[in-house]
N, C-alpha and C positions, 0 to 999 in steps of 0.2 A: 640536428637535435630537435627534437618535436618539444614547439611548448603544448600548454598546456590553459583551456578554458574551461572549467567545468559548467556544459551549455546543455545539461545531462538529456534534455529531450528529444536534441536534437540525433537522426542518425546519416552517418555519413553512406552516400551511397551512389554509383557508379564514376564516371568519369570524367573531370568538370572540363575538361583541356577539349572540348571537343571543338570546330572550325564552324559548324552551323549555327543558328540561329535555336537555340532551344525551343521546347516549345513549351506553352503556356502550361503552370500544374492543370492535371485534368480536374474539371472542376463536376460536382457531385450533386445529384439535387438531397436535401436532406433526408427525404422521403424513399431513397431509392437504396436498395442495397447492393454493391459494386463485385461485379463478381471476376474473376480474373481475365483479360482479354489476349486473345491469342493474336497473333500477328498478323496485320492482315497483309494481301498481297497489293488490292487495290485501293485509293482512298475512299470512293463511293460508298456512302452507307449501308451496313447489311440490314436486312429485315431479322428481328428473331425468330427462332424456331417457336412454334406452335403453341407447346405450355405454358410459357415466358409470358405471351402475349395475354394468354388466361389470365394468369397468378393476378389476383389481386395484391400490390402493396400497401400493409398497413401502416398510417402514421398515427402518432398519440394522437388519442383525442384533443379539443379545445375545451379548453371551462365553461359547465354548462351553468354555473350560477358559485354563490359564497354562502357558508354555511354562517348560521343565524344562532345554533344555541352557546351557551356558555355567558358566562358575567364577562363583560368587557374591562379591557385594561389597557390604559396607554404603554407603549415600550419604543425602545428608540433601537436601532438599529446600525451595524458596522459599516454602513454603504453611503455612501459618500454622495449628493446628487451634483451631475456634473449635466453643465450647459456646453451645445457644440452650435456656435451662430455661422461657420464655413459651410452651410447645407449644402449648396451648389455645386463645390471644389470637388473634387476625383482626387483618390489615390494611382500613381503610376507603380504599377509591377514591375520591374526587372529580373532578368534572370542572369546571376552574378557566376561567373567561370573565373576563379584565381589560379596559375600555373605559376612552375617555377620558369628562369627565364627559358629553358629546353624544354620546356612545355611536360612535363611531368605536372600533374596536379597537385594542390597542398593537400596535407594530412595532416598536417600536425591543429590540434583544437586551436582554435585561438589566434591562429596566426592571421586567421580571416579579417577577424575584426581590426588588428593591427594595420592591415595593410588597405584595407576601406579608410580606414582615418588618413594614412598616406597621401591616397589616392584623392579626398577632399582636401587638404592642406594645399598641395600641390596642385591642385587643377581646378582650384576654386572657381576662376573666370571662366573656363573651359565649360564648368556645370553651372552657369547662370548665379553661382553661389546660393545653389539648391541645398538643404539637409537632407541629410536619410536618414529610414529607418529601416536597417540591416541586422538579420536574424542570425547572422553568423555561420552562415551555412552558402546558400543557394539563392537566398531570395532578397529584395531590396526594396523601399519604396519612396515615392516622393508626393509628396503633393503639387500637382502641376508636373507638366512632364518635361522631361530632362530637355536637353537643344535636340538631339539626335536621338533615334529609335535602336541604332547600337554605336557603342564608343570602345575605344582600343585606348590603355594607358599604360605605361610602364611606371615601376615605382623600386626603389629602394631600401632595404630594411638592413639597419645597420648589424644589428644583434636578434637573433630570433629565441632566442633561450625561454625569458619569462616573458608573460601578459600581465601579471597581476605586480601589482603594488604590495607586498606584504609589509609593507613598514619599516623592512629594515635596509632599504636598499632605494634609491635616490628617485626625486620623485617622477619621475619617467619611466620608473617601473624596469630599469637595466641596472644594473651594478657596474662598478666601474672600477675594474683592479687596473694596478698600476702595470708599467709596460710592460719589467722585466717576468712579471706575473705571466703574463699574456704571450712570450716568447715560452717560458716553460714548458706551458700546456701544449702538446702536442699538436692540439688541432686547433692551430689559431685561430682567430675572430675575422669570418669574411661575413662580409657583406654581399645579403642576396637578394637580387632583382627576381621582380615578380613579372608576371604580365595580368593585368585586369581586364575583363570582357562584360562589357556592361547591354542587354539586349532588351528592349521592350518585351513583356510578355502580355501584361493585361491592363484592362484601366477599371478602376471600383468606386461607381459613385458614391458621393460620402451623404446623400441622400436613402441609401439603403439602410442605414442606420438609425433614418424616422420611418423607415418603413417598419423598419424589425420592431422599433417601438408598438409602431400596430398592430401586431403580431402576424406580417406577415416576413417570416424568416425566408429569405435566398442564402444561395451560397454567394450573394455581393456581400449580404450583410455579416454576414459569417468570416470572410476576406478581411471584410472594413473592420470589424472586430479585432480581430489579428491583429493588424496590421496596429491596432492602437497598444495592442498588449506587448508587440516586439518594440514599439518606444517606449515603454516601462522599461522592459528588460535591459534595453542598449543603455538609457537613459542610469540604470543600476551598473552597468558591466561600465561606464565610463568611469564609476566611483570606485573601482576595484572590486565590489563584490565577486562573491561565488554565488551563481546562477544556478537554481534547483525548478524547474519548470516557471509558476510566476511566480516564486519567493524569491526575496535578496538576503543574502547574508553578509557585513559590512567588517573587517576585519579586525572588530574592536574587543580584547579580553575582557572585559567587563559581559559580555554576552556568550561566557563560555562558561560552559558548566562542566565541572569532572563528572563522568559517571562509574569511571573506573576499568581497568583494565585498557587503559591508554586512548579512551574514547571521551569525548567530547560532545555535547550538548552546545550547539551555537544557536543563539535565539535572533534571528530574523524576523522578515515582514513577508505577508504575500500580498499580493496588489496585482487586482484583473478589472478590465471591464466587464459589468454585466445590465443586460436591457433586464429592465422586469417591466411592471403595472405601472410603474412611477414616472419613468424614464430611465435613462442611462447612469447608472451611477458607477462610482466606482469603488469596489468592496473591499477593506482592508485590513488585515489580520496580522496576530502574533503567528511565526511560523517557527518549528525546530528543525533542525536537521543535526546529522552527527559527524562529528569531524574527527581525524588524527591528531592527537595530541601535537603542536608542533614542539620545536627544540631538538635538543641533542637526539637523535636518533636511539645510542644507550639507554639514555633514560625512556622514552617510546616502547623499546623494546620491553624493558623491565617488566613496567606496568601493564604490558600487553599480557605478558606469558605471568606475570604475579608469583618472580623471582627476587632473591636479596640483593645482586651482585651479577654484575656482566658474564662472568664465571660460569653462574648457571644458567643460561642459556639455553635453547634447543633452537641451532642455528640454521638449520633445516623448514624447523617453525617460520622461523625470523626471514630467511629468504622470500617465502611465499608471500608470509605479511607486507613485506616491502618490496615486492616487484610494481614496478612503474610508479612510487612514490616520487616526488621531485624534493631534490635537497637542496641546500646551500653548503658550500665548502670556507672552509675557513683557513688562509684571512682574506682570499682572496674575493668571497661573496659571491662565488659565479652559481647559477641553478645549471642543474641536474637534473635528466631521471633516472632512478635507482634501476641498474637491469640486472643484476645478482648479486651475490657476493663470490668471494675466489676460495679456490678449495683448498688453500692452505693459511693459517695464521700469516700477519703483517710480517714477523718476523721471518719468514720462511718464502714466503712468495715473491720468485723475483720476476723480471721484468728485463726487456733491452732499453739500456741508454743510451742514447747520442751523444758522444762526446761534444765539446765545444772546439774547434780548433781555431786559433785567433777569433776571428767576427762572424766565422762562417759556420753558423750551428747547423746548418744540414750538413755535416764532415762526412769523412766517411767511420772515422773513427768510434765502435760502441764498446759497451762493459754493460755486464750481467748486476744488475744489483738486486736487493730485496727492496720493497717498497716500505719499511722502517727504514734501512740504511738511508736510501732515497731521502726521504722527509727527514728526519735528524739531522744526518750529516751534510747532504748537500744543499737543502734549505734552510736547515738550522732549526728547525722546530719541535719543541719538545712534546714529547709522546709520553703520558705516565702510564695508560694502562693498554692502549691497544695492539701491542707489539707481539698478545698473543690471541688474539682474539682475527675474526674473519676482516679483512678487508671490503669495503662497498665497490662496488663496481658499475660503471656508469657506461661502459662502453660497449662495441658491436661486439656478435658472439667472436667474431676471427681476432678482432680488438678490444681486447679489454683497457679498463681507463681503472686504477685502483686508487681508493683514498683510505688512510687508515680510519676506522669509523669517529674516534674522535673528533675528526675535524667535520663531521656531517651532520646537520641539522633538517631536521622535517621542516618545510614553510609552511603557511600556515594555510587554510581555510581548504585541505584535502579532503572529499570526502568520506566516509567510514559506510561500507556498504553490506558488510554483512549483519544478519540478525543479533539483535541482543541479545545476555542474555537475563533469565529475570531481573536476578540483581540490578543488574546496568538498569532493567527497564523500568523498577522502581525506582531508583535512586532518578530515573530522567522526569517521572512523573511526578516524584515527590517537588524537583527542584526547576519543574518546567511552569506549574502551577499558576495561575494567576487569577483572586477575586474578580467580580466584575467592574467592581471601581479600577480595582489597581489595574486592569486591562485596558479600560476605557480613559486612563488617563494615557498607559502608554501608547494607545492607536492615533489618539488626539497629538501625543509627540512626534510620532511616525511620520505625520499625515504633514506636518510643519517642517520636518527635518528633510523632508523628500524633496522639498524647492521644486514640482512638479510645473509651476504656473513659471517658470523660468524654462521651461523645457522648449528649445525654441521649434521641433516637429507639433508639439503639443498647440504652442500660440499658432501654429501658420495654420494648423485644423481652426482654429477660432475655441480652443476648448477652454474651459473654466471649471473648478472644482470647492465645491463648498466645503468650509472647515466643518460646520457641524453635522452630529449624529442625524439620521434620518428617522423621524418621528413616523410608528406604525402603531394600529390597533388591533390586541392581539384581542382573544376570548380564552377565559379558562374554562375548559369543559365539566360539566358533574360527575361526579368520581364514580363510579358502578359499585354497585352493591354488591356483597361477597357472600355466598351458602358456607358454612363451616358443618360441620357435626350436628345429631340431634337437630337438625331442621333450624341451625339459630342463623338469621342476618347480621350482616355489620358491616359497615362503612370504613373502606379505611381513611387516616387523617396523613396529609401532608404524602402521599404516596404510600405508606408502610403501615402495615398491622404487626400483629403477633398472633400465638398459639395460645397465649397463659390462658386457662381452664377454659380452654375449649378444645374438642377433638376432633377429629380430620374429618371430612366430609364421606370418603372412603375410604376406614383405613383396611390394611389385607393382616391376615393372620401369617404369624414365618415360626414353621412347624421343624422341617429338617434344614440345621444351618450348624458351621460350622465358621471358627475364627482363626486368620492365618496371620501369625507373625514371621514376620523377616528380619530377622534382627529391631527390632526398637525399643525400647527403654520405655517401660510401662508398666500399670498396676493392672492387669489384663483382667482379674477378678474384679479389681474397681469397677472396670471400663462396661463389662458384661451385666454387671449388676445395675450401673446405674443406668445402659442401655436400654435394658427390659422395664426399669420401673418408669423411662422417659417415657417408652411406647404407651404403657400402659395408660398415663395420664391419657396419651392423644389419640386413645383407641385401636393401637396397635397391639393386640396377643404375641408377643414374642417366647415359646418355650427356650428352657434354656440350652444352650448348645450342644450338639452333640460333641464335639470335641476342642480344643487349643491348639493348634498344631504350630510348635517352637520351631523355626529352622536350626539347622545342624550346624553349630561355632562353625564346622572344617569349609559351609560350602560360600561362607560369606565372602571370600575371595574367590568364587568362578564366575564366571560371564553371566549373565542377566540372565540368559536362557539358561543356562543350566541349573540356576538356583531356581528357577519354575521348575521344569520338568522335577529334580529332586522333590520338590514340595507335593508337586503333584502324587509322585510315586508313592510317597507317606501316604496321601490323602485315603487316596484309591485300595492303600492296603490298613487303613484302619474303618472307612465309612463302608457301612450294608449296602450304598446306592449311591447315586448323585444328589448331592446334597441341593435343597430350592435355591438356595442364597451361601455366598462365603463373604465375611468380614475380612478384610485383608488389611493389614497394619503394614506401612512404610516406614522406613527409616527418615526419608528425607523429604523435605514438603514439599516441596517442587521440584519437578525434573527427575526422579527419579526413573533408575533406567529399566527399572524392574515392571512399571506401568505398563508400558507398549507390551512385555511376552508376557504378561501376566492378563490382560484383559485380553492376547488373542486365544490363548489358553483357554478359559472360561468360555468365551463367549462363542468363538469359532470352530473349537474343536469339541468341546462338552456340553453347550449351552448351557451354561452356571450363570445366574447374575451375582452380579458383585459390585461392593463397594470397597474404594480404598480408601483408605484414611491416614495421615499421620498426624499423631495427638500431640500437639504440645501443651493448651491449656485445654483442660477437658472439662465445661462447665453445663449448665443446662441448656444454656443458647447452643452451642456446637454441637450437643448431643440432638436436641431438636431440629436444630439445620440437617444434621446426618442422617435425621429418621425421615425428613420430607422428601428425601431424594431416594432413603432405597422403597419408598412406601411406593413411589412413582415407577421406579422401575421393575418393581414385584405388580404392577398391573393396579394399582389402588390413584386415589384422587387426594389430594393435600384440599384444595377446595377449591369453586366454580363459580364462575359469572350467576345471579339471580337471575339473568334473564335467558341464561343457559341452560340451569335447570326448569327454568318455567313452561317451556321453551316461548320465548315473547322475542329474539333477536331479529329487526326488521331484514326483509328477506332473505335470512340465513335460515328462519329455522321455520320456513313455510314449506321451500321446497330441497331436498336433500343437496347439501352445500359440505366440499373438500376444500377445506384451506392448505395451501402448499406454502411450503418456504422453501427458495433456492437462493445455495451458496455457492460457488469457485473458489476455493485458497488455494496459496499459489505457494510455493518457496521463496525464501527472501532475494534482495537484489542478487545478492553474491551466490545465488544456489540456482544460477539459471536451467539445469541441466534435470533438477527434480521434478516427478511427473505432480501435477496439478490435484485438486481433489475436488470433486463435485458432489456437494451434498443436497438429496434432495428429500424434507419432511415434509406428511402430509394427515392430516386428522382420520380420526375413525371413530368409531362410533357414535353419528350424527343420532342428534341433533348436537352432541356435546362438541365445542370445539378446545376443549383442554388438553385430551388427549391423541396424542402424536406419536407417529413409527418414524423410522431414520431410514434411507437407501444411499449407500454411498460408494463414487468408482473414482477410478482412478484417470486422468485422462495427458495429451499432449503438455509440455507445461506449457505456463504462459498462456495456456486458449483460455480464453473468459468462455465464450459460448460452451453450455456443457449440451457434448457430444453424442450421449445415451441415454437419453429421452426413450429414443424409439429405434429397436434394433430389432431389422427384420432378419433373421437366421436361417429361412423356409418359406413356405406359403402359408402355413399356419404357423408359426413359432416369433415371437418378439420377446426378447429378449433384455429389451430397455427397462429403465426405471421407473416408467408411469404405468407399464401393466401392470407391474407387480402393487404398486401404490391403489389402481385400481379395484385389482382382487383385493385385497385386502381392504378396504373400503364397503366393497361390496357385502362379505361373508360376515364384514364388524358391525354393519348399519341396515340387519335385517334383510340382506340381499336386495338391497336398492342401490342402482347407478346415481350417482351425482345428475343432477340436473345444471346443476351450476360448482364451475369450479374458480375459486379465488386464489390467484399467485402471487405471491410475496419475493419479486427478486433482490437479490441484495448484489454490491458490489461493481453496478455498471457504470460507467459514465453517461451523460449525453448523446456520446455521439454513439453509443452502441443499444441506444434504446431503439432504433431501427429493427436490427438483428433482433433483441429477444421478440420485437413483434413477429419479425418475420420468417428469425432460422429456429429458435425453440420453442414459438408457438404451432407452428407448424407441425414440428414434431409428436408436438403432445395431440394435436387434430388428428394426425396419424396414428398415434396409438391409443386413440378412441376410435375410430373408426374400421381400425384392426380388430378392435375388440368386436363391435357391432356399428356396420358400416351405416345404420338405421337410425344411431345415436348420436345426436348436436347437441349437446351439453352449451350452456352459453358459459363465455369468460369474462372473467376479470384478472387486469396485469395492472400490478402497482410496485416500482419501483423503492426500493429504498435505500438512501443517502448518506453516511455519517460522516465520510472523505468533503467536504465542504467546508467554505471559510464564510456562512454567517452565524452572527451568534445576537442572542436577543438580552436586552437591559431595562431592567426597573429604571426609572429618571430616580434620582438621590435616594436610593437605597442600595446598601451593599449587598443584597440579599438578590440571590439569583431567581430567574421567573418561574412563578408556582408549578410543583407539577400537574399537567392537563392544558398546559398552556398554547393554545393551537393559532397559526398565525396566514391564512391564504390571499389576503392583497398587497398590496405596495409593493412590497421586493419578491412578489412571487411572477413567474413567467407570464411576459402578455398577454399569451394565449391558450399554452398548456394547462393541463389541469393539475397543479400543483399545492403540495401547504407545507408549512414546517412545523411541527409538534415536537413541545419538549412533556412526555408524558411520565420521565420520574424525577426525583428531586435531587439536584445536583448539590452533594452536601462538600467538594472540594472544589477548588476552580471554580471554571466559569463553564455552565449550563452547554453542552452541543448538540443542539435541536436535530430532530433525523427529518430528513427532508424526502419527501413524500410525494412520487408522481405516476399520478394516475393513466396509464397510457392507453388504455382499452376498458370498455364497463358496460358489457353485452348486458346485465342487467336490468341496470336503468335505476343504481341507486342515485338516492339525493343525499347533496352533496352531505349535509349533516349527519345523517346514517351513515353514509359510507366513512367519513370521520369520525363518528363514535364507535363503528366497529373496528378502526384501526385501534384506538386509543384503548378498547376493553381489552384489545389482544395482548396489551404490552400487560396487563393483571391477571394472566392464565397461567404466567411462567411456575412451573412447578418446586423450581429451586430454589427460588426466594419469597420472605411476607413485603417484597416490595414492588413498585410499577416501575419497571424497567424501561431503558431509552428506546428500545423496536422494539418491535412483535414480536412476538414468543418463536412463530413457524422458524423467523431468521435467527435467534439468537440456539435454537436447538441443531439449525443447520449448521453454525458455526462448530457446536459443541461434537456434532457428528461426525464432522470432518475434521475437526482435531484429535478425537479419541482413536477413530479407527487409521486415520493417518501415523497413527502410533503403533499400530500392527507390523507395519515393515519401514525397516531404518533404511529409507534409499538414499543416504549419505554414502553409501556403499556406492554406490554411483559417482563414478568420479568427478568431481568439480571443470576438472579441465580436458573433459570427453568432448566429443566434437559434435554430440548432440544437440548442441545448445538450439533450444527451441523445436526440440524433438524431430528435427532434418538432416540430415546428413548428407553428404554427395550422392550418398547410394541411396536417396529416398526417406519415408516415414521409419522414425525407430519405433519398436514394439513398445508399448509401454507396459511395467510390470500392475498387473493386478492384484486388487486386494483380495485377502478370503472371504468368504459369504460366513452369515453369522448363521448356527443352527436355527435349525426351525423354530423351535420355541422359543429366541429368544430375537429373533429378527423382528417381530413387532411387535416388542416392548418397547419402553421409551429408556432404552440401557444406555444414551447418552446423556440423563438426567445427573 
């Protein structure tokens, strides 16, 4: 029986049982990008072929200086400064092989860590009564190295069932049912010998770690890093936690939140080391993650599926839910993992018994029973309701193992890995929340409750960690000045303005349009009338509609596409032409399934823009919100940077300058099989940088790097996403090429800020050079952050830091060129600054420019009167690739196809394409 650790980042992979001597992980220079290597025949180094040798690889830039404007303000910060006085000591690598005693390898999660603890209890003199720090996988380490460069151990595990401590089971983390328990269950309690293989791989001086401080990063320091982060981890997995990359979650109710629907909100910690400017600190955070309801399995169910009673059920549903969950059975206590359920009710499903004949229970003697009969009668255990409901099944497909579900209970801290959905996602945000006081008192408990200075790998590094906040100086930057209507200026206050008597800066006239309800309960004359008098205030000419088109009572019950198309058909047989714009009225506010065929309708097959809406309070602010977005997407401007219209923006609007925004979304954990979406916006008509087109495809899932950039189809044909960004650029900014182009990626980590240097810059060099091989446009590539655990504090004020508040030393990268800006006002929770890294800047902005043209960008967003957390290019990317990802439902894609990760045995799967939007509406900004 496989337990189970949730050590979710870790993947398991090839064969650990093997007789040699492993060899060391290959190790990387940061700078280099790894490309697949084929086998060689002899060990001698090859020479690369020819191009390889050319290519230059590019690494981020270093910081060429700190930027100077803005009012200064103290802020204290979540990073912890920690002292390492062990300079001199080495980490020892090992490479860790556990087998079972017939040399089969482990699988089961968890059982690693179990049998490392074994194997130190036991063999303490053997290893000098050295500690490790074991990742749970493959790798090990020491400080100072072991006696021997390989050691062989054997060890003993009496029960391999559970790992974790759920609390209700003895503190060793095994349940302990009584004998005749233990004779019943078919597959008695044996105890199973491992074999351990313990081999030198590497040694990491713990020196590289003041090196990285000076910024000069190796893959030692990078190792030595690790290697402090996996004694967090282990140091968290010895307290029972559930392990989420460097978050802990500790198995306490008090830190569970309902969100409903049988899922759980558990409020943990994350805790990593990180070098910056300062030194080494170490950064500590509130973390969420979402868990299974534990308890009765019933009750799980219930609230999953959000039925009254076991009864109603969909137990088809309920299998899928609960495959591989681990339970406890009652009263015996033993853990489980769930492998089905049985295809008949408890009452009905039988089973062979073994009779008893005197002492000798393996007789030969059986009888047929049901497994109610079973449990009632011959255990005596009362059953009230599941005698007709499915049995759990716990066993191999040839053997099944049944318990009536009543006696199954979910344990507790399992993760919950598919998407939420709204509901869940507000109800996690509403009750996830935390001020900045109330946050900063709970990190300061964290930081105490973790007994980290007791951690005896931690003391033999020489390491020490300070209780308090780390004091930084941030700068609030000057708020950029705003064009509205009529030539007037304005400032906004605290990040947000408004519209009251003033009017758009551009607004458009909407001449033919019409309004489509779908069923929804509305004063539809209200709605039209107070429409046209809102535009009017804001300089919008709205005539009144050509027509109201009702949907038909009969088609409100057909599939989503067919209530389009019907709507449609009406449309087409009352309107003279294609209407500029349709108003479209939803039933339901979110999620509605009508969205997705209804804007590919529109926009793909008729080039219609359109707005949807569904009204519940319908007041002046809503009607205003509603008119800024379709004024944006009918080709018009809500209103513009001063320094945009002037044009004064330092080197943007000297020589013709394309701001890009690039995004990747992905499908959630549980949807590994759906294709990816890459969205890429980019400005037009320079000098203004307000307005923005969308290009968006579909790709492998799971690749981050987006793959159509640059599609060559011919010797003259490209096909990718930046020709087309390009012409349209070109024909919108007077038939001028970019001279300079600015990139906004969103979504990467660290370690793949290599790649966009080098596999999507590349691409985009290529298709400029496709274009006119004569043209060097120069770049800029600026990363952007929100997936990060720093966050920033006023010292005694509960008030989060203002917006514009920009922060580049102390906890920023040694040597990278980095900063962290929180540029709108965080009116819930605690403020989460977007972190900002400059990886390339062919230009030669300074550093304050290039700062304040980030910080303008987040006040250009067309759909709200506020300064938003990023750049407008990335939050339209996002919007892009949600909208049009809505076009085709690849849930249709089956979950459990063998694509996962878009490979199969027989190579790459095709991935499904999106549709192209009509001509005239593919560069508007129809994801406003």
């Amino acid at each position: 029986m496989d337990s189970f650790e949730p050590d979710d980042n870790k993947t398991k992979n090839g064969d650990s049982g093997q007789e040699a001597l492993p060899p060391p992980p290959p190790v990387i220079p940061p700078d280099i990008v790894p490309l697949r290597a084929e086998h060689e025949q002899a060990p001698e180094p090859e020479q690369p072929p020819e191009p390889v040798k050319k290519k230059v690889v590019r690494v981020p830039i270093a910081r060429r200086g700190l930027g100077n404007k803005g009012q200064k303000i103290p802020l204290l910060t979540n990073n912890f400064k920690v002292m390492v006085s062990n300079i001199d000591g080495h980490f020892f690598h090992y490479c860790v092989s556990v087998t079972y005693e017939e040399g089969r390898p482990v699988d089961g999660k968890g059982i690693g860590r179990r049998v490392i603890d074994r194997v130190q209890e036991t063999y303490d003199t053997e290893l000098s009564g050295k500690y490790f720090a074991y990742d749970g996988e493959k790798s090990l380490f020491t400080v100072g190295p072991l006696p021997r460069n390989k050691l062989e151990f054997t060890v003993v595990l009496e029960d391999i069932l559970s790992n974790r401590n759920n609390g209700n089971s003895s503190p060793d983390g095994r349940g302990s049912p009584n004998e005749s328990d233990r004779k019943r269950m078919r597959r008695p309690y044996r105890s199973k010998t491992f074999r351990v293989e313990i081999s030198f791989a590497s040694k990491i001086p713990m020196q590289a770690i003041a090196n990285a401080l000076r910024g000069q990063e190796s893959e030692n320091s990078q190792e030595a890093l690790r290697v402090l982060d996996i004694i967090l981890r282990q140091h968290a997995a010895k307290q029972g936690c559930l392990l989420v990359r460097q978050s802990f979650f500790h198995n306490n109710p008090r830190n569970f939140a309902d969100v409903g629907g049988g899922v759980l909100g558990c409020r943990g910690f994350h805790s990593s080391f990180r070098t910056s400017q300062g030194g080494l600190s170490l950064n500590i955070d509130v973390s969420t993650t979402m868990i299974i309801q534990p308890g009765p399995v019933v009750d799980f169910l219930i609230a999953n599926q959000n039925v009254r009673d076991p009864y109603s059920l969909d137990w088809s549903k309920a299998k899928r839910m609960l495959k591989n969950l681990r339970m406890k059975t009652n009263p015996s206590n033993t853990e489980y993992k769930i492998t089905g359920l049985s295809e008949k009710p408890c009452k009905e499903q039988m089973f062979t018994l073994k009779q008893r004949n005197g002492k000798d229970v393996d007789g030969d003697s059986t009888i047929d029973v049901t497994v109610y009969d079973y449990f009632v009668n011959h255990r005596g255990i009362e059953l009230r309701y599941s005698g007709d409901l499915p049995c759990i099944n716990v066993g191999k497909p040839k053997r099944p193992t049944y318990f009536p579900v009543e006696l199954c209970s979910l344990v507790s801290l399992q993760r919950y890995t598919k998407s939420l959905s709204t509901l869940q996602r507000s109800s996690l945000v509403e009750k996830s929340r935390q001020k900045p006081n109330e946050r900063m008192k709970v990190l300061s408990e964290a930081l105490r409750s973790s007994n980290y200075d007791s951690e005896p790998m931690l003391q033999s590094c020489g390491i020490s960690i300070s209780t308090s906040f780390t004091q930084v100086e941030g700068r609030v930057l000057p708020v950029p000045r705003l064009k509205v209507g009529n030539g007037e200026d304005f400032f906004p206050r605290n990040g947000r303005w408004n519209f009251n008597n003033k009017k758009l800066v551009q607004p458009t006239k909407i001449g033919k349009w019409a309004v489509v309800n779908f069923s929804a309960r509305c004063d539809m004359q209200g709605l039209v009338r107070d429409l046209i008098k809102c535009g009017e205030l804001k300089g919008i000419l709205i005539d009144p509609p050509f027509n109201v088109f009702q949907e038909n009572p009969q088609s409100r019950r057909a599939p989503p596409v067919v209530r389009v198309e019907k709507m449609f058909e009406e449309i087409q047989s009352k309107l003279p032409g294609a209407p500029q714009f349709l108003l479209c009225l939803l039933p339901e506010r979110k999620n509605s399934d009508l969205y997705g065929p209804w804007k590919r309708k529109n926009l793909a097959e008729f080039g219609i823009v359109t707005q949807c809406i569904a009204p519940t309070r319908v007041n002046d602010q809503y009607l205003t919100n509603v008119l800024l977005k379709i004024n944006a997407k009918l080709g018009g401007l809500n209103s513009v940077l001063a320094v945009e219209h002037s044009p004064t923006i330092p080197m943007v609007s000297k020589a013709p300058t394309i701001i890009v925004g690039m995004d990747v979304s992905h499908g959630s954990p549980g949807q590994s099989d759906l294709p990816s979406i890459a969205a890429v916006v980019s400005s037009r008509q320079w000098p203004l940088i307000s307005k923005y087109r969308a290009s968006v495809r579909t790709q492998s899932p799971k690749v981050e790097m987006i793959d159509s950039l640059f599609k060559r189809v011919s010797e003259t044909e490209d096909e990718g996403i930046f020709r087309e960004l390009l012409l349209d650029f070109y024909t919108s900014s007077g038939k001028r090429k970019p001279d300079q182009i600015i990139i906004f990626r969103d979504g990467v980590s660290e370690s793949q800020f290599n790649q966009v240097l080098n596999i999507e810059l590349d691409q985009i060099i290529e298709a400029c050079k496709f274009l006119d091989d004569k043209w060097s446009p120069k770049f800029v590539v600026i990363v952007a952050q929100k997936n990060h655990h720093t966050k920033f504090f006023q010292p005694g004020s509960p008030d989060n830091v203002p917006p514009g508040t920009i922060i580049d030393n102390k906890v920023c990268h040694p040597r990278n060129n980095d900063f962290y800006l929180c540029a709108h006002a965080g009116m819930i929770g605690t403020t989460r600054p977007t972190h900002y890294h400059v990886l390339l800047d062919e230009v030669g902005f300074s550093s304050d420019d290039l700062q304040e043209l980030v910080h303008s960008l987040s006040y250009v967003y067309q759909r709200s009167t506020t300064a938003i957390s990023v750049v407008a290019p990335i939050c339209y990317a996002h919007l892009a690739a949600t909208q049009i990802g809505q076009f085709v439902k690849f849930e249709d894609m089956s979950e459990t196809s063998s694509s996962h990760g878009g490979l199969t045995s027989a190579g790459a799967v095709p991935v499904p394409q999106l549709p192209r939007l009509q001509e005239n509406v593919c560069n508007s900004m129809f994801f406003c």
